[in-house]
Backbone as CSV, one residue per row, in Angstrom:
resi,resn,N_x,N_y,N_z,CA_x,CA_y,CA_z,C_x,C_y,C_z
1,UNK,-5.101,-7.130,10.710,-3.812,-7.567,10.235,-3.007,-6.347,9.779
2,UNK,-1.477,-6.446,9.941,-0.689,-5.558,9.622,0.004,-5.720,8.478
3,UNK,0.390,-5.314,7.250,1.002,-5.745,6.418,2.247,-4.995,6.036
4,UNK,3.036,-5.634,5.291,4.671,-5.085,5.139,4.859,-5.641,3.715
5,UNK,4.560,-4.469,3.014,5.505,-5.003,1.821,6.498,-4.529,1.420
6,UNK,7.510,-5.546,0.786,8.952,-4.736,0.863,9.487,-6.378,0.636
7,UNK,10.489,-5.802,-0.164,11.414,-7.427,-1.009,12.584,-7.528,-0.242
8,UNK,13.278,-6.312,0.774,14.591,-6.830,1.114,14.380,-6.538,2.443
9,UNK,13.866,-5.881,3.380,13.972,-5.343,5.275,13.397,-6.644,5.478
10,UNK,14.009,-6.805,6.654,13.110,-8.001,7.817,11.521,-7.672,8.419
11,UNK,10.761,-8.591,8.122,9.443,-8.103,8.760,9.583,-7.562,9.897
12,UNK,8.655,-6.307,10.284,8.705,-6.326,11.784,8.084,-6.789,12.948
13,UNK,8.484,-7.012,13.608,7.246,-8.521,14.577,5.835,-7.993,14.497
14,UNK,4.625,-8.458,14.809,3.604,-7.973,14.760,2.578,-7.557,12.934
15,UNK,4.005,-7.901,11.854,3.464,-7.566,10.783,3.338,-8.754,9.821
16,UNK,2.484,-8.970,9.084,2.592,-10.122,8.330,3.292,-9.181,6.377
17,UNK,4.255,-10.292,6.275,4.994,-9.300,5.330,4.744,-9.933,3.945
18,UNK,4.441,-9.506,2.947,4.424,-9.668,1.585,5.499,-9.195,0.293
19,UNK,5.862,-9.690,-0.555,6.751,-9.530,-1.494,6.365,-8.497,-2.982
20,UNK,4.955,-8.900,-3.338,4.674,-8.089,-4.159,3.380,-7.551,-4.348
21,UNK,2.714,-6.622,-5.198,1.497,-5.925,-5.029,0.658,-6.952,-5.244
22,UNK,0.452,-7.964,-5.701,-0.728,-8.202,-5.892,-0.921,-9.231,-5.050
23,UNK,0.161,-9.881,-4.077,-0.241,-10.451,-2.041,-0.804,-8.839,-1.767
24,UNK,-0.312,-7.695,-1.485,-0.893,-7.259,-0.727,-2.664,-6.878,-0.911
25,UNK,-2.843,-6.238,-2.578,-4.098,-6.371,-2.913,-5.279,-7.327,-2.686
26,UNK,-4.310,-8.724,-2.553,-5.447,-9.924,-2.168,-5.972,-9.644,-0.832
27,UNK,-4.562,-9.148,0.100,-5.269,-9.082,1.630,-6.020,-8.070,1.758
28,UNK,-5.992,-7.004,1.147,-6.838,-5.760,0.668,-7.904,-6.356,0.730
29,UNK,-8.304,-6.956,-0.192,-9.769,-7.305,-0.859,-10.159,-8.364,0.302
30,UNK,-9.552,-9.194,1.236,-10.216,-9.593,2.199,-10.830,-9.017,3.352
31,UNK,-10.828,-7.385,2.852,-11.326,-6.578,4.054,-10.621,-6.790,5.666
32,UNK,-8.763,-7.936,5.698,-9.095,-7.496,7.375,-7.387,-6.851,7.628
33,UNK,-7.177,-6.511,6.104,-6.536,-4.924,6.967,-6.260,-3.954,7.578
34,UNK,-5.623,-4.069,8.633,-5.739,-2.894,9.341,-4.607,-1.422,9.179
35,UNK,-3.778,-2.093,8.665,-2.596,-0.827,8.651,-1.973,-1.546,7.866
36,UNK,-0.780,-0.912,6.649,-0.590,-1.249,5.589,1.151,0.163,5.658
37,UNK,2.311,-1.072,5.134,3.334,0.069,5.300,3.627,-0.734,3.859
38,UNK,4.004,0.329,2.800,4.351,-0.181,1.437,5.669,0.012,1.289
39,UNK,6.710,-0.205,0.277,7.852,0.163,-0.134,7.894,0.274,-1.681
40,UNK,8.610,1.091,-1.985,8.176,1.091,-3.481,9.177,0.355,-4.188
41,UNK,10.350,0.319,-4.563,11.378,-0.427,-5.102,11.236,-1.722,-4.718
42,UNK,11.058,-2.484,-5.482,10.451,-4.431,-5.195,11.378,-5.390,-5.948
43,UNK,12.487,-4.651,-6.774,13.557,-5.662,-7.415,13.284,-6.121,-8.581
44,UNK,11.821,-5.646,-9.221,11.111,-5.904,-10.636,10.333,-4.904,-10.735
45,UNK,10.956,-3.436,-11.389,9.697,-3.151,-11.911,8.448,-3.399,-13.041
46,UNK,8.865,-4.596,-13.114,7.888,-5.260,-14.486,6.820,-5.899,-13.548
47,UNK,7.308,-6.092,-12.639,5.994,-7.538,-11.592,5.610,-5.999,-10.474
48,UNK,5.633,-4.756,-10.938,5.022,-3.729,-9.916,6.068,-3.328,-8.761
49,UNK,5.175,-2.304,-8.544,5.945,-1.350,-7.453,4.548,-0.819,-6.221
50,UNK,5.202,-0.465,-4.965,4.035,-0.393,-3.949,3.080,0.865,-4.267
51,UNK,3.498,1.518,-4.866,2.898,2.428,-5.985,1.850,1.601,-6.571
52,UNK,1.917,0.738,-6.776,0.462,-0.146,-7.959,-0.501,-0.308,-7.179
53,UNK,-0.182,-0.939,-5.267,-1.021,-0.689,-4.477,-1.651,0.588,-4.233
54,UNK,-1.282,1.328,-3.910,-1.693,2.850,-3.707,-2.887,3.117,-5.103
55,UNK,-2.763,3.047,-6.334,-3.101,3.086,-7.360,-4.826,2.458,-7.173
56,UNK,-4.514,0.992,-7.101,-5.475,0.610,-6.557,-6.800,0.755,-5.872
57,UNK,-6.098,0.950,-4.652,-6.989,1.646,-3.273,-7.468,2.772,-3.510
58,UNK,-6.602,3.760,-4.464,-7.336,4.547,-4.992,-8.905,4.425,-5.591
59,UNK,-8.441,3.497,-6.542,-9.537,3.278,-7.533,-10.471,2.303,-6.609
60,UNK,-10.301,1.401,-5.927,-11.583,0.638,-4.981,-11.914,1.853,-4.594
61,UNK,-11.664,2.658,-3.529,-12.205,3.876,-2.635,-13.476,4.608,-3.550
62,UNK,-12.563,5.006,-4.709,-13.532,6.195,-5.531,-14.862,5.177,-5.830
63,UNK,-14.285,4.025,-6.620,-15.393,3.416,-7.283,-16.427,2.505,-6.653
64,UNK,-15.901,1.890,-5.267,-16.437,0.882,-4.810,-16.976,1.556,-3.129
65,UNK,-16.541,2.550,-2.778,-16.424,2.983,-1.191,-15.576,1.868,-0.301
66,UNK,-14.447,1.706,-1.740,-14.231,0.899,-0.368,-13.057,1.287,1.180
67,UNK,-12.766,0.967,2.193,-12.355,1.698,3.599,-10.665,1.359,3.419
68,UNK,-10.235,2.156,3.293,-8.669,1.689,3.067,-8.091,1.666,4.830
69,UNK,-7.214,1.318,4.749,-7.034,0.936,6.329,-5.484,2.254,6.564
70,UNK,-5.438,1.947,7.641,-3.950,3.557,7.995,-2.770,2.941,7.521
71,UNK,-2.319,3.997,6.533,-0.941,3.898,5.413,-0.052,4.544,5.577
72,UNK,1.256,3.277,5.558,2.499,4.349,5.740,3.573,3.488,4.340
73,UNK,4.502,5.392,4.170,5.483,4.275,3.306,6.432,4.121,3.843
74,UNK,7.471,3.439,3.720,9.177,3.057,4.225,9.996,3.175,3.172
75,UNK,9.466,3.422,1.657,10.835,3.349,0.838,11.946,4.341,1.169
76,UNK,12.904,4.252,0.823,14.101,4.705,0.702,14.008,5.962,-0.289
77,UNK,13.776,5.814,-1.244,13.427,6.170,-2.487,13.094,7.341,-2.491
78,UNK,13.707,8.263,-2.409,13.062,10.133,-2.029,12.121,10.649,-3.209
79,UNK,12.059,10.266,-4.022,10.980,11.043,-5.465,9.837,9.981,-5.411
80,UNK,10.250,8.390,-5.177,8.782,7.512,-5.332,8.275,7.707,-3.687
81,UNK,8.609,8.100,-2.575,8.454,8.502,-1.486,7.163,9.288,-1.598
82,UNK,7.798,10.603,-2.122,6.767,11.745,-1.839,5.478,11.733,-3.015
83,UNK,5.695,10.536,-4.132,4.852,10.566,-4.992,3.708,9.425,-4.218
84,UNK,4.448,8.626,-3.551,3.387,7.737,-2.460,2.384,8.417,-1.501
85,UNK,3.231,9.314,-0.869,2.533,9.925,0.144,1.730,10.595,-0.258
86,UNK,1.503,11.626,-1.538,0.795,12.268,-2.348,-0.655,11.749,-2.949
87,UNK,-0.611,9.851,-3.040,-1.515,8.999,-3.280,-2.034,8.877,-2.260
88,UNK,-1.289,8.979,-0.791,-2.152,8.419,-0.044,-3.168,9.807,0.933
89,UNK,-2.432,10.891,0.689,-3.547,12.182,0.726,-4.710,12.000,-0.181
90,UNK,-4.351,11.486,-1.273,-5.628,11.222,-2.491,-6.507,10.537,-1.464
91,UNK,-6.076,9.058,-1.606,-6.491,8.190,-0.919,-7.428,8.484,0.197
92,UNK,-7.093,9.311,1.394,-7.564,9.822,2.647,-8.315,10.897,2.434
93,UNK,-8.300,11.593,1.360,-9.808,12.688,1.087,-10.714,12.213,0.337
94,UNK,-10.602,11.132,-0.382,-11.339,10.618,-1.237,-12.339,9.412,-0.119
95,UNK,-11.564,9.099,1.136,-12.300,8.020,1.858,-13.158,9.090,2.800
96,UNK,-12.586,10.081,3.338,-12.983,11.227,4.119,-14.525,11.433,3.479
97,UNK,-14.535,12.148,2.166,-15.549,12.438,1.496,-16.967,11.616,1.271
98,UNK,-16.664,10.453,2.344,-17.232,9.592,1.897,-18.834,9.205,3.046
């Protein structure tokens, strides 16, 4: 499965799309992720940001082994952008190492 999270773009065909971190974490934890595009700005930062995912996967990976699936971001957002992509280098040496 492909996932899209993001509160305002149109899904893109082929992706099943979610609204906030903790749909996408559930499909996470069902193991049948395959590729995962986050956005960080969600219209609440009180109910999370795609950042909380990243956060996450972090912490399953280190603590659990668990296999994060291939990550991309789409925000707009040029500073929560490169602080995403920065998680998801974490993310990818920490699964690497593994």
């Amino acid at each position: 499965m492909r996932v899209f999270l993001d509160d305002e773009r149109p899904i893109p065909p082929g992706w099943h799309g979610v609204r906030w971190p903790e749909e996408a974490i559930a499909l996470l934890e069902g193991g049948e992720v395959e590729e995962l595009s986050l956005d960080h700005d969600l219209g609440d930062d009180a109910h999370g940001t795609g950042y909380d995912v990243l956060v996450w996967l972090e912490r399953a990976v280190a603590e659990r082994g668990f296999r994060p699936p291939r990550l991309h971001v789409h925000s707009a957002n040029p500073a929560a952008r490169e602080r995403m992509l920065a998680g998801i280098r974490a993310i990818e040496r920490l699964a690497g190492s593994r």
